[in-house]
C-alpha positions in Angstrom: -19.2 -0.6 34.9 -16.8 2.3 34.1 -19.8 4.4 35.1 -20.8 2.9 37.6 -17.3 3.4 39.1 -17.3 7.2 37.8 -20.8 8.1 39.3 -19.4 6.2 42.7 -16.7 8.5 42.6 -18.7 11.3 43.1 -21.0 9.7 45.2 -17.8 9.1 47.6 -17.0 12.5 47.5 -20.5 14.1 48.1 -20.7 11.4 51.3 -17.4 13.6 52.1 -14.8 10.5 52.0 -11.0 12.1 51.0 -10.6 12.0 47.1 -7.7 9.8 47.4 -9.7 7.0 49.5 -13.0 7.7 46.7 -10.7 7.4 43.7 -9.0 4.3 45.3 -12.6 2.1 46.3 -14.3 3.4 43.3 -11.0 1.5 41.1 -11.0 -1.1 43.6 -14.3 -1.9 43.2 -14.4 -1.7 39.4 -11.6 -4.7 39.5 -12.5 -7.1 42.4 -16.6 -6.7 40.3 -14.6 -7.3 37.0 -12.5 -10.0 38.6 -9.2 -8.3 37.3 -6.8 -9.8 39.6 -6.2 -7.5 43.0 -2.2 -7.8 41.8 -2.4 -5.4 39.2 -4.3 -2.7 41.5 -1.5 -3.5 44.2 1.3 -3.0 41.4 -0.2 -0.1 39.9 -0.2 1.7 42.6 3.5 1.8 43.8 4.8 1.5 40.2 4.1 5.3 40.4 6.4 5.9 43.3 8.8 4.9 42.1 10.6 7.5 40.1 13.4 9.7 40.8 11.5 13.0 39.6 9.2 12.3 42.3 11.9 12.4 45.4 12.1 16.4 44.2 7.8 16.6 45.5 8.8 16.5 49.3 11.9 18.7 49.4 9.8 21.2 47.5 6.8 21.1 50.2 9.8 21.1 52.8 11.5 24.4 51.0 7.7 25.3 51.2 6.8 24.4 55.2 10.4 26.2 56.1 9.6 29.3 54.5 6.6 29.2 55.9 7.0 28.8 59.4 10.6 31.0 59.2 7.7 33.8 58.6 9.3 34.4 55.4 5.4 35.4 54.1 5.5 38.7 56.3 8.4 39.5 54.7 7.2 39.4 50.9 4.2 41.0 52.2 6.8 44.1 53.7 7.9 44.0 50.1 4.1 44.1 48.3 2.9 46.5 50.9 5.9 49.2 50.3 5.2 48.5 46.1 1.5 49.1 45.4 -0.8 50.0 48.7 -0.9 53.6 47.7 -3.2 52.2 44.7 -7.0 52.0 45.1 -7.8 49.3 47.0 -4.0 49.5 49.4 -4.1 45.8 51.1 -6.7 44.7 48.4 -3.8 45.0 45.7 -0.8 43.9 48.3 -2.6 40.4 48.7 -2.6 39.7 45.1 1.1 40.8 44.4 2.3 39.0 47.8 0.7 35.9 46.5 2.7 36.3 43.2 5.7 36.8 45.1 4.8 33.4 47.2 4.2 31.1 44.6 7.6 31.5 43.8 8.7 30.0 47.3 6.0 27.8 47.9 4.4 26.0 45.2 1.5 25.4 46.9 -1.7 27.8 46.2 -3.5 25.9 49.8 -0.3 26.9 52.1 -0.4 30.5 49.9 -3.8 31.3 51.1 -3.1 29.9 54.9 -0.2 32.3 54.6 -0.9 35.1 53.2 -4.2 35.1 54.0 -3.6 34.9 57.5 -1.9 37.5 57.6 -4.2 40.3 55.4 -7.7 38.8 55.6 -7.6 40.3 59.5 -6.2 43.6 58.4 -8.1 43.9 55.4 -11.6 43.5 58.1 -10.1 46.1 60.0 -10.0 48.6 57.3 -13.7 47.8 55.9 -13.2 45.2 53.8 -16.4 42.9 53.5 -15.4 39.2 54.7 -16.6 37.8 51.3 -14.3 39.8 48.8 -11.4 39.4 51.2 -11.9 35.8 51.1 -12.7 35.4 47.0 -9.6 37.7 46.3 -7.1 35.8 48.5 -8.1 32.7 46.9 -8.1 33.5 43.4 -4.8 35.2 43.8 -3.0 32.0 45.2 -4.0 29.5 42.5 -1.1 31.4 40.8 1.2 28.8 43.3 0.7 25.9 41.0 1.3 27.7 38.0 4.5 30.0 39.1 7.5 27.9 39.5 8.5 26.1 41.1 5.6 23.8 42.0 4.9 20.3 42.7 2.5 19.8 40.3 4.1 21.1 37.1 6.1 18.2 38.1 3.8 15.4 38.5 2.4 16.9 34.9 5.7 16.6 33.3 6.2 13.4 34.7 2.7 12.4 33.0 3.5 13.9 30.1 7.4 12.8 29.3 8.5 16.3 29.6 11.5 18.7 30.8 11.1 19.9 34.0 13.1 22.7 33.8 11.0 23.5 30.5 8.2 23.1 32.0 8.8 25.7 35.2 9.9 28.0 32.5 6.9 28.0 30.8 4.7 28.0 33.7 6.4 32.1 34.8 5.1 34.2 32.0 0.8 32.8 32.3 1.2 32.6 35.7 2.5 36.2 36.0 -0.2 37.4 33.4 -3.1 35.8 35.3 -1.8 37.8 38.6 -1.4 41.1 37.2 -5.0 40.4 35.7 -6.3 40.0 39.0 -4.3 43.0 40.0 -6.0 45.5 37.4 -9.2 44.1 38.1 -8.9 44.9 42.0 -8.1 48.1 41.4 -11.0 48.3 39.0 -13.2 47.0 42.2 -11.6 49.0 44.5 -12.5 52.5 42.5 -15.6 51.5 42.1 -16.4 50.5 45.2 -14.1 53.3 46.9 -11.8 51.0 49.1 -9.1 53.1 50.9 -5.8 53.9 49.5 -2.9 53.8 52.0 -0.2 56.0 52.3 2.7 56.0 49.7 6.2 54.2 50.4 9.1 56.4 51.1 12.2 54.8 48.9 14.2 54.5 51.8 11.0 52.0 52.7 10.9 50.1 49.1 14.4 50.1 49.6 14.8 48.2 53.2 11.8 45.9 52.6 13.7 44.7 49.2 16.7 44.1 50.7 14.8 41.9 53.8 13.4 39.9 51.2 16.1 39.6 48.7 17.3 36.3 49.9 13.9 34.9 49.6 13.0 36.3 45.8 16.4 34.9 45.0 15.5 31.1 45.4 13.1 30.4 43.0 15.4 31.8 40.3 18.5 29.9 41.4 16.1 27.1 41.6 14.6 27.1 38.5 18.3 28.1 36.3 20.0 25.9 38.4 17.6 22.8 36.6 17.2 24.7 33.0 20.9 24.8 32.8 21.5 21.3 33.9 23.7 21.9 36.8 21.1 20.2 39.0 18.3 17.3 38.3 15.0 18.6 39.5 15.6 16.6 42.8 18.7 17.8 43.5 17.4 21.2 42.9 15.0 20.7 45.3 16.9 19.4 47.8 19.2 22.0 47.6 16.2 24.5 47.6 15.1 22.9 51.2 19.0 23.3 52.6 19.2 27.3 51.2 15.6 28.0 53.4 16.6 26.3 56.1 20.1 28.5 56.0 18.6 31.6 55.6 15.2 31.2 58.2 17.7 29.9 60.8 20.8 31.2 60.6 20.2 34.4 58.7 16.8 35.5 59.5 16.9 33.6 62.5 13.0 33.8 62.2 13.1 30.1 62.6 13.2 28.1 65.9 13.5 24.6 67.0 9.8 23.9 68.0 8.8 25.6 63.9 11.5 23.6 62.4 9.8 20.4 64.0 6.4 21.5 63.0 7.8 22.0 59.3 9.3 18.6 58.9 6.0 17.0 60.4 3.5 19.4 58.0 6.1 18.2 55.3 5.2 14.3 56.2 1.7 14.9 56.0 1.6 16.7 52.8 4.0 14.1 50.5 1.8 11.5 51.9 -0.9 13.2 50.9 0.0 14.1 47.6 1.6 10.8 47.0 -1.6 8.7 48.6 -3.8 10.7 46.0 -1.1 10.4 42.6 -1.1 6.5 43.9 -5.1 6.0 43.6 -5.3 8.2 40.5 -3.0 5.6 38.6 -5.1 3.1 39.2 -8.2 4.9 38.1 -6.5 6.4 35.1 -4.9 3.1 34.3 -9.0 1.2 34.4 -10.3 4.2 32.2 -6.9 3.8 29.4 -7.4 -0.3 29.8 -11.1 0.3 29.1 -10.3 2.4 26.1 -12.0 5.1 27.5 -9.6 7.6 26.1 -10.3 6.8 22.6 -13.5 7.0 23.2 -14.1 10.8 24.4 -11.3 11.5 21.5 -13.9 9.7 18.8 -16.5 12.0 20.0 -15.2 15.2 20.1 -13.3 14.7 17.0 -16.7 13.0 15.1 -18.0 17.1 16.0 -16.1 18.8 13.2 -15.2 21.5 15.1 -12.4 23.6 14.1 -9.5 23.6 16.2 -10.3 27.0 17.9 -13.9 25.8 18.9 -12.8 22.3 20.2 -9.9 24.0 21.9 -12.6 25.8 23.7 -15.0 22.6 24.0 -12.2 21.3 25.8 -11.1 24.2 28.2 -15.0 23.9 29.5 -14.3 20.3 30.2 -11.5 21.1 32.3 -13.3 23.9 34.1 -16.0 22.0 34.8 -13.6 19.2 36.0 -11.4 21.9 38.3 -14.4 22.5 40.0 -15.2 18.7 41.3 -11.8 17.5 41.6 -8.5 18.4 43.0 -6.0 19.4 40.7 -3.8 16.1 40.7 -6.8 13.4 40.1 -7.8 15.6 37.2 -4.3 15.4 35.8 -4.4 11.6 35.9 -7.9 11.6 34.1 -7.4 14.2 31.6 -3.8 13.3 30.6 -4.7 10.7 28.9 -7.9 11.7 27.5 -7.1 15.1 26.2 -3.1 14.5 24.9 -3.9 12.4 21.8 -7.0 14.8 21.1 -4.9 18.0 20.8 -1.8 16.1 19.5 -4.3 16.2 16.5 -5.1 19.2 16.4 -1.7 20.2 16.1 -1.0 22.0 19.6 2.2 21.5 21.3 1.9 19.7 24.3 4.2 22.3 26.2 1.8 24.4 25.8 -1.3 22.4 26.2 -0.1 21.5 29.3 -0.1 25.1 30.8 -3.4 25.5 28.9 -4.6 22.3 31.8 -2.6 23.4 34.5 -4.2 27.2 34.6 -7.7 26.0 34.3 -7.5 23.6 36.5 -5.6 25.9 38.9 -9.0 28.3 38.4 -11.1 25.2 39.9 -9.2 25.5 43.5 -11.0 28.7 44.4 -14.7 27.4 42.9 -17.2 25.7 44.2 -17.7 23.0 45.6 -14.8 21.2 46.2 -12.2 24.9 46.3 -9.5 24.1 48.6 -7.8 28.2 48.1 -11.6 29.5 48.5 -11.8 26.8 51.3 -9.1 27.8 53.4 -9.7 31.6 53.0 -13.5 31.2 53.8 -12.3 29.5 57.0 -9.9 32.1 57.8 -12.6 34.9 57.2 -15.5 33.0 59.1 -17.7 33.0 56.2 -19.4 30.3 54.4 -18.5 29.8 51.1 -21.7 30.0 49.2 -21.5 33.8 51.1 -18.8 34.4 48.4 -20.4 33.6 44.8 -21.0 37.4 43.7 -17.8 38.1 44.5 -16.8 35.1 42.6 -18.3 35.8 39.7 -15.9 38.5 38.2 -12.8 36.6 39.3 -14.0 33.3 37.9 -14.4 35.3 34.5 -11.2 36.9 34.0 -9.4 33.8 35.2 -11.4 32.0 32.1 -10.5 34.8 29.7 -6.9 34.6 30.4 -7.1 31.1 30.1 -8.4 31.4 26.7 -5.6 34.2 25.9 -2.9 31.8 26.8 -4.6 29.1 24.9 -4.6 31.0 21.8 -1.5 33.0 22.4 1.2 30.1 22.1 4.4 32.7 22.7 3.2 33.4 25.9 3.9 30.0 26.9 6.7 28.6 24.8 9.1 31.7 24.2 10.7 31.4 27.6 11.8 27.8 27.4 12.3 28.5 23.3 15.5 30.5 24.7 17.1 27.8 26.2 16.8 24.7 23.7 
């Protein structure tokens, strides 16, 4: 029965039903056929709402929406542009650095490719970019949103996983900063070889004036992040706080946000928590059927019963999780691998700080691969382009994102020396 419900998972999904709703009959379905009583599905799935961590989700995709619609994107991109365009590949390189510099403000790598993307893609077709490298590179270089704090699902993860949020964000900066400039270096390395145009250098009077526009923006997500590490604020206060400071600044200071976009930010806000919170609701019921049914244990008896050495189940396991980032959206996968993959690498020895980053980043590669990509998604709509049109280009992102997850696998300091300075 457990795989009958798995393989009708899929099933839903190919059939194109919403995760949360295939997750959800696929559990559903497994109980009512087992005759588990419909109570516990019921109970299991508003047991997870109710946690105070989780009020901090929704004022982080409202800080989000706000910056969003206050057009705060154009000015991060002022910033990138003045920085980097004079190196090979100009708009090529700004897209990857102004998604480095959303994820800090957004947490969202979906709303960092609308963004941003909308934004470049259109440019980058005017200077001779092809459609399908525009598309791959805007979507590889906003998974970084999940992984950069802050972000909504290093929360949910830490929640899963009984640990500090605060901790978490901090050790969620350095991998996520290291995958970007990876991207960044091998864009340029593209853009030589294929001879993509420079653009002209940046005066400093022009660095200067397009730092001090954004300053108030690359400010948040440090106050944000300190503000929880240093215990002033809970996560959800933080957040909250986060939302009010955007608001402040896009209105009032910017005065880049009206009436008619604050409206449209609170209602984008709605739709994403329930969202989010529809999809973390039928994921606990489907991870709570696969730890009843002991499946856990199961997977952990087989890879163990390999006799691999740490390094080469380490790596058994990162292919798992690929292969899992490309089917499922990042938050489903949490609630199946959490449980699976914890007690198998508590084994091993690996902290589970750092194992959860090691999840998080390859997972966050799956959101611009096919099939199910929502980054490559979004950017193949924005540059008209289907997304099978985009697999050579693919190919050498897709690769160095997997090599930098293997570096930060086997590179522990990258991860834990951040948060190491503030225990």
């Amino acid at each position: 029965m457990i795989w009958i419900m798995i393989i009708g998972l899929f099933v839903l999904m190919i059939l194109g039903v919403p995760i949360a709703f295939a997750m959800g009959a696929s559990a559903l379905f497994y109980i009512v056929v087992e005759g588990i009583s419909l109570e516990i599905a019921t109970q299991r799935f508003f047991t997870s709402t109710q946690s105070f961590a989780f009020l901090a989700i929704p004022f982080f995709i409202l800080m989000g929406s706000i910056m969003e619609h206050g057009g705060v994107a154009k000015r991060i991109i002022n910033l990138a542009d003045s920085l980097v365009r004079s190196l090979p590949g100009g708009l090529a390189s700004v897209s990857v650095v102004t998604n480095m510099g959303m994820a800090g403000v957004s947490g969202s790598a979906a709303a960092d490719a609308a963004a941003v993307g909308g934004v470049l893609m259109p440019e980058m077709k005017k200077k001779g970019y092809p459609a399908s490298f525009s598309a791959v590179l805007n979507a590889s270089a906003s998974v970084v949103g999940v992984i950069i704090p802050p972000s909504s699902v290093i929360i949910i993860i830490a929640w899963l996983s009984n640990l500090s949020v605060g901790e978490m964000f901090l050790a969620g900066a350095i991998p996520g900063i290291i995958i970007s400039l990876a991207y960044l270096m091998l864009t340029i390395f593209i853009s030589i070889k294929r001879k993509y145009p420079r653009e002209k250098r940046a005066t400093w009077a022009e660095i200067r004036s397009s730092f001090l526009g954004a300053l108030l923006t690359l400010v948040l997500p440090i106050f944000l992040v300190f503000s929880i590490v240093l215990g002033i604020a809970t996560a959800t206060e933080a957040a909250a706080l986060a939302a009010v400071y955007a608001f402040i600044i896009s209105f009032f200071v910017y005065r880049s946000l009206s009436l008619k976009q604050l409206i449209l930010a609170l209602r984008d806000t709605v739709y994403t928590s329930t969202v989010v919170m529809f999809i973390v609701c039928s994921s606990m019921i489907f991870s709570w059927i696969l730890i009843n049914e002991g499946v856990p244990k199961l997977i952990s008896d087989i890879l163990l019963g390999f006799g691999l050495p740490n390094w080469g189940l380490m790596l058994v396991i990162i292919l798992i999780m690929t292969l899992g980032g490309m089917f499922l959206d990042t938050v489903p996968n949490l609630f199946i691998f959490v449980p699976i993959l914890y007690p198998i690498t508590a084994e091993m020895g690996v902290d589970p700080m750092h194992f959860s980053i090691i999840m998080l980043c390859t997972l966050a590669i799956g959101l611009f691969t096919p099939p199910v990509g929502t980054s490559l998604f979004v950017s193949c709509r924005i540059a008209k382009i289907r997304m099978e049109d985009t697999l050579k280009d693919l190919f050498p992102y897709f690769t160095v994102g997997i090599i930098m997850v293997v570096v930060i696998a086997f590179v522990p300091s990258l991860t834990l020396w951040l948060p190491s300075l503030f225990n």
